[in-house]
C-alpha positions as CSV (number, residue, x, y, z in Angstrom):
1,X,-2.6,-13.1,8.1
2,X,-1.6,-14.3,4.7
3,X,-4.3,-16.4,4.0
4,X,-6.9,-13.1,5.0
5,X,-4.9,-11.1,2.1
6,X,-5.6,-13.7,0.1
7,X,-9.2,-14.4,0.4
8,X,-9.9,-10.3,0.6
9,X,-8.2,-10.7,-2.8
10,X,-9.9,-12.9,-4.1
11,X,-13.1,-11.9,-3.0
12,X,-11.7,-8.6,-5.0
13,X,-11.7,-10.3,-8.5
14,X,-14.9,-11.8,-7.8
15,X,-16.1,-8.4,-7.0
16,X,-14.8,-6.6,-9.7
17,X,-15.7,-9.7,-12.5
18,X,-19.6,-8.7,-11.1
19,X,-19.3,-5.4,-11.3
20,X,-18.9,-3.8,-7.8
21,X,-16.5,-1.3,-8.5
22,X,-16.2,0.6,-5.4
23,X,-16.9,-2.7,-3.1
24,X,-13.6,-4.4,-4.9
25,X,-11.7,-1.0,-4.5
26,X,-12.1,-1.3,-0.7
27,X,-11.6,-5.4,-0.6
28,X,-7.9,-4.5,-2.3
29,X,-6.9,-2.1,0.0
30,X,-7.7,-4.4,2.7
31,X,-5.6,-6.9,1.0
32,X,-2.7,-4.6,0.7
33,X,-2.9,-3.5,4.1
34,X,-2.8,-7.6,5.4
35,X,0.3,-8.2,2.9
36,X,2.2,-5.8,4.3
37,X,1.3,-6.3,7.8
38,X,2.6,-9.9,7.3
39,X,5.6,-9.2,5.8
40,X,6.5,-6.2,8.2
41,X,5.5,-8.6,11.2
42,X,7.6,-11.2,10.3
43,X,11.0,-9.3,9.2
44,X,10.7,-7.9,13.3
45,X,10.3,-11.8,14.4
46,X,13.1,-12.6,11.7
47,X,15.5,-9.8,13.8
48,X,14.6,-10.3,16.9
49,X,15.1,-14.4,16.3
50,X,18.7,-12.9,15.3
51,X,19.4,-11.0,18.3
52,X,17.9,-13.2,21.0
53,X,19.9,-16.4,19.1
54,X,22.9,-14.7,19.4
55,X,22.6,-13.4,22.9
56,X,21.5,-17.1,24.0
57,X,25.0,-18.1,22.2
């Protein structure tokens, strides 16, 4: 999911360096969204790791 953010950004800059304004707007907030999604996903996985390793113990 990462790797979308990143090419949504990118695809942003390139956006914005041609001029499509409103085209680049909407690429960023798609990359926003995907970073956030990531990181949210994996601190869940990251406490659920921690509370199933330490019921398995």
């Amino acid at each position: 999911m990462l790797k979308w953010a990143v090419i949504f950004a990118v695809a942003a800059l390139i956006l914005a360096v041609l001029g499509f304004g409103g085209l680049a707007g909407a690429f960023v907030d798609i990359a926003v969204i995907l970073f956030w999604l990531a990181v949210i996903i994996a601190v869940i996985v990251f406490v659920l790791g921690l509370t199933v390793y330490k019921k398995v113990k």
